[in-house]
N, C-alpha and C positions, 0 to 999 in steps of 0.2 A: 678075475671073476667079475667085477665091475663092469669092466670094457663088456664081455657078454653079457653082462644082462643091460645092459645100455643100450647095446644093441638088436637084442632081443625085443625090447618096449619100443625101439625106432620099429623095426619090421613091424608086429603088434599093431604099432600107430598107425603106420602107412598102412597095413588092412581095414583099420578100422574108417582111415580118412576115405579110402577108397569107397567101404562099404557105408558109407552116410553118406557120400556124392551120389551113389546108385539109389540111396533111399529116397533122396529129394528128385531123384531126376524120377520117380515113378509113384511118387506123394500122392494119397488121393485127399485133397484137390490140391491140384496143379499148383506149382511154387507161385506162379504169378498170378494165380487164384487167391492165396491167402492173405490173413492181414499183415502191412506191413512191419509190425512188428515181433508178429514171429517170424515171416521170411527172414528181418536181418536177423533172428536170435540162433535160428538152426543155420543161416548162414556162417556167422560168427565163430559159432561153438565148434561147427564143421573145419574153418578155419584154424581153429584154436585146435583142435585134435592135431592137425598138421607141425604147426608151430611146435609143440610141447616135443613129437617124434621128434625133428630135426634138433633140440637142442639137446635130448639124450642120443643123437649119432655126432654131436661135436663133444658129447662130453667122454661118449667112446672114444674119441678122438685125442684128444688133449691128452698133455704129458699127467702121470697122477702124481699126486704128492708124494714125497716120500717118508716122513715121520713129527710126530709133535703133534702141535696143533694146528700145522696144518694139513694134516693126515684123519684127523679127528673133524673138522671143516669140509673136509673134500667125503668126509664119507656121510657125513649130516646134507649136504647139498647133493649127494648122488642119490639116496634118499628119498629127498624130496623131489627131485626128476625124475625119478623111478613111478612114483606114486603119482605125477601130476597129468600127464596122458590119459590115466583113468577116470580120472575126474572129471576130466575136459570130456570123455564121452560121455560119462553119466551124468553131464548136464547136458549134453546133447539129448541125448534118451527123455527127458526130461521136459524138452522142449516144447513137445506139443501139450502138455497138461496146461503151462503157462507160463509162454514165453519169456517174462520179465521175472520170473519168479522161480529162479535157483539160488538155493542157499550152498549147491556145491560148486559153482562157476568162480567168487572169487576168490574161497581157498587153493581153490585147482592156481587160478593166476596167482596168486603170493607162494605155492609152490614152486611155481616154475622161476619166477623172479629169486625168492630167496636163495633156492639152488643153481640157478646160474651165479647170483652173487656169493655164495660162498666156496663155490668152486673158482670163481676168478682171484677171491682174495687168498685161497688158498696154494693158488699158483704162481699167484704176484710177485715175483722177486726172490722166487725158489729156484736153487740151479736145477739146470739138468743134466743127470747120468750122464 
């Protein structure tokens, strides 16, 4: 069940990183028209949507735990990779009200950090099947 919806929020993500590539490529005004620091914020952010997919299609990926606590870790870190794609758009969306000014961009990043980190401790030194 995990593995799908991992991978379900990667597809998700990549629509979404697509469709904020296409928003900035027809911005009105023009990306190189703006100030520069919204360009790097919707760029970032656009980035950062990317980022978050790709680490829920390795967390698809990866062996799962299989009981204790680190079963309990790997599903607290799936979690919060599940949920941190979302964020990272809706501080994109967000971007142009004021660029420097998201209060959901760096829980979205301590998402994606925490959940890879608890996914990797939880797989640290676990055999596999």
């Amino acid at each position: 069940m995990s593995r799908k919806l991992h991978l379900l929020v990667f597809a998700a993500a990549l629509l979404a990183f697509l469709g904020t590539g296409q928003y900035m490529d027809y911005h009105a005004p023009a990306m190189p028209d703006l100030p520069p620091d919204q360009r790097v914020a919707l760029r970032s952010r656009h980035i950062y949507i990317l980022m978050t997919g790709l680490i829920n299609l390795a967390a698809a990926l990866a062996t799962p735990a299989v009981s204790g606590w680190r079963l309990r870790a790997s599903m607290l870190g799936s979690a919060l990779l599940l949920i941190a794609p979302a964020m990272m758009f809706l501080s994109f969306a967000g971007a142009d009200a004021g660029p420097l000014e998201s209060p959901i961009l760096l829980p979205g990043v301590i998402a994606a950090l925490a959940g890879t980190v608890l996914l990797a401790i939880a797989r640290w030194g676990a055999s596999t099947p």
